[in-house]
C-alpha positions as CSV (number, residue, x, y, z in Angstrom):
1,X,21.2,170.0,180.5
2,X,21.4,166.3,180.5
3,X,18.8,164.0,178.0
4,X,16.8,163.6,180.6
5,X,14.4,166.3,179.2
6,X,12.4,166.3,175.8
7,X,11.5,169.8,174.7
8,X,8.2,169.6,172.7
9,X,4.7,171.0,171.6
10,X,2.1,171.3,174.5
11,X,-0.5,168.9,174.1
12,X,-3.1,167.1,176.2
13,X,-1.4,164.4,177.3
14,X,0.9,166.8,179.3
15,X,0.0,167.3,183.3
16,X,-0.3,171.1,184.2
17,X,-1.9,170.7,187.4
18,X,0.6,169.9,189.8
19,X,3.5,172.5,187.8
20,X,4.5,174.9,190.6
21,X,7.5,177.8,189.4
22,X,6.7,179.5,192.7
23,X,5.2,182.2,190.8
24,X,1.5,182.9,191.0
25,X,0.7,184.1,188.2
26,X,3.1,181.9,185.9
27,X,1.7,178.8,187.6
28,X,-2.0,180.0,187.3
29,X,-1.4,181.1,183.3
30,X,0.0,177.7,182.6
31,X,-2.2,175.7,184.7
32,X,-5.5,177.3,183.6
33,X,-5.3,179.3,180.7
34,X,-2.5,178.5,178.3
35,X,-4.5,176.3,176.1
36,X,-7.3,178.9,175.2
37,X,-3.9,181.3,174.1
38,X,-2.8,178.7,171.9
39,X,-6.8,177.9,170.6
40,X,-7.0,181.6,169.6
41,X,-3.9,181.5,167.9
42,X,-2.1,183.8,170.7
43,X,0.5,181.9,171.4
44,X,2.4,178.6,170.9
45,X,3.6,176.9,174.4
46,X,6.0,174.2,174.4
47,X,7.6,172.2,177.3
48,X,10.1,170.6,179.1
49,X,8.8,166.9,179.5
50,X,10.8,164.6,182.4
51,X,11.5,161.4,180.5
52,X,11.7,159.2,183.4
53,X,8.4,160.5,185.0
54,X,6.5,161.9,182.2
55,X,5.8,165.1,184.4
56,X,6.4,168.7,182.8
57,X,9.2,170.2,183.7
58,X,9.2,173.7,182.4
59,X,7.2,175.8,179.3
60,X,7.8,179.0,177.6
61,X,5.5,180.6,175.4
62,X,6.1,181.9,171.6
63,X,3.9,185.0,170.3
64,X,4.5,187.3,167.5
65,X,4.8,190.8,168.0
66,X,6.4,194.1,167.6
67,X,7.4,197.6,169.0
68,X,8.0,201.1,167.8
69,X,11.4,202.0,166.8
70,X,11.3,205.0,169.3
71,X,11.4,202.2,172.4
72,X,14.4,200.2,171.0
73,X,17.8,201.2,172.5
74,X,20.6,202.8,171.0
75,X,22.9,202.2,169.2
76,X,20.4,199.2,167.9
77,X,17.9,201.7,166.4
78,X,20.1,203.6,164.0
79,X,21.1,200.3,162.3
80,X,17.4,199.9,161.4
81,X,14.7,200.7,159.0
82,X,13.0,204.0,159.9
83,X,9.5,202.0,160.1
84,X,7.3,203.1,162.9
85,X,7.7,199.3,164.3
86,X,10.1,196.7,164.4
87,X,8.5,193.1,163.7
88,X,9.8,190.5,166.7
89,X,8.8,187.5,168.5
90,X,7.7,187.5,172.2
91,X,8.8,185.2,174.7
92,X,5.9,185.4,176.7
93,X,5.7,183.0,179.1
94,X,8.9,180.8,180.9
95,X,8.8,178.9,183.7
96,X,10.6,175.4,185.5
97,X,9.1,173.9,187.9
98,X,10.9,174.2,191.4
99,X,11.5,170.3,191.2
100,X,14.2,170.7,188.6
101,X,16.0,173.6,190.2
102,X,20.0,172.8,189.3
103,X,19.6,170.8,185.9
104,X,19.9,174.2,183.7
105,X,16.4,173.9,182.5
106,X,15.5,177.6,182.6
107,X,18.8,178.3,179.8
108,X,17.7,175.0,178.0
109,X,14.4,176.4,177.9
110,X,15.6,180.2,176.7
111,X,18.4,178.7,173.9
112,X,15.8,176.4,172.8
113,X,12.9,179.0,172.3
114,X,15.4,181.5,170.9
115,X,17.1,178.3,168.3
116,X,13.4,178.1,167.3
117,X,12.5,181.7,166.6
118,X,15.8,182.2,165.0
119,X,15.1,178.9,162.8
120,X,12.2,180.1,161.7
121,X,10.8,181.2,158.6
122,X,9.2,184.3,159.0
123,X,10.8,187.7,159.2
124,X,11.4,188.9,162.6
125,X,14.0,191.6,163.5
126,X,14.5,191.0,167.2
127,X,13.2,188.6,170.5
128,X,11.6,190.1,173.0
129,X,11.3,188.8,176.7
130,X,8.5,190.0,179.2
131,X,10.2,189.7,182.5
132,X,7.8,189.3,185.1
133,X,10.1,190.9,187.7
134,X,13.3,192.2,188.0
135,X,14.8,188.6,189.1
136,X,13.5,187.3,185.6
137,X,15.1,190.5,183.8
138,X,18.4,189.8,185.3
139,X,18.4,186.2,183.7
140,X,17.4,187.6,180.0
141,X,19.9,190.2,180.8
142,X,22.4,187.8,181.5
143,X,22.2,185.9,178.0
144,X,22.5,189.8,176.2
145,X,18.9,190.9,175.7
146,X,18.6,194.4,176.5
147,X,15.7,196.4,177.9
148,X,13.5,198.7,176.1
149,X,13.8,202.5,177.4
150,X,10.2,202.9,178.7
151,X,10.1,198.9,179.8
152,X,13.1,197.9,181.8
153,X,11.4,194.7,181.9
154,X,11.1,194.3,178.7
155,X,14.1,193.1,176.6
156,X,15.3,192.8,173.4
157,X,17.8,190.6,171.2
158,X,18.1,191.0,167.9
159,X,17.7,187.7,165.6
160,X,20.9,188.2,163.9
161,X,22.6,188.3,167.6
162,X,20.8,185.3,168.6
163,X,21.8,183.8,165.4
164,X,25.3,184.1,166.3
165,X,25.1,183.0,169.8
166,X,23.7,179.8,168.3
167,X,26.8,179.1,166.2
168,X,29.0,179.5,169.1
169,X,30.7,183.3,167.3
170,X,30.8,186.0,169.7
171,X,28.4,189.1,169.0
């Protein structure tokens, strides 16, 4: 991705209106009700802001969250805790505008919500993606999360993976 995007907090200088991912509901949940999930505490949202036109590129979304240990895949659940849940961040929300199709922005987007959940300090096992089809779960897929056994679109990657991704090591 070149520097032609800044990745940032939503705020309410940023245009929704005209943001079109060619999903429905991803367009309609940004668009209309994003900032009363991020008033309530539900969720952070940050975007991909176009430096040349000011016009928002792409979001995702950043909520905590958890599941039981019985959903997590093997081998990953024997390495941990026998705690009824694991304690994660959710990747609720991603979407790019169809604009900015070919510039990378959906990884950029991904790498820069996973860099800030790994970055963070609060304890979190694992990130969790809700793909909202099997197109979306193909592209989580594709960077190592793995899906839940009762959610195939649902996916996990586990923090200290992600960690390692970041600094370039192979899992």
């Amino acid at each position: 991705m070149s520097a032609r995007f800044a990745i940032e907090p939503l705020a309410k200088a940023h245009q929704r209106k005209t943001f079109s991912c060619g999903n429905d509901r991803i367009d309609r949940y940004f668009r209309e009700a994003v900032t009363q999930d991020i008033k309530r505490r539900y969720a952070t949202c940050f975007v991909a802001r176009d430096l040349e036109t000011d016009r928002v590129a792409g979001f995702y979304t950043l909520s905590s969250s958890n599941v039981p240990l019985m959903a997590v895949p093997e081998p990953l659940a024997s390495r941990l805790p026998r705690y009824p849940t694991v304690p994660a961040v959710l990747i609720g929300w991603l979407g790019r505008d169809n604009s900015y199709a070919g510039f990378g922005l959906g990884e950029a987007l991904l790498f820069d919500a996973i860099r800030t959940i790994a970055e963070a300090p609060i304890g979190a096992h694992a990130i969790f993606a809700d793909a909202i089809d099997e197109k979306a779960a193909a592209f989580y897929a594709a960077f190592g999360f793995t899906a839940l056994i009762d959610r195939p679109n649902t996916l996990y990657l586990p923090v200290a993976t992600a960690q390692r991704l970041l600094s370039g090591e192979t899992p």
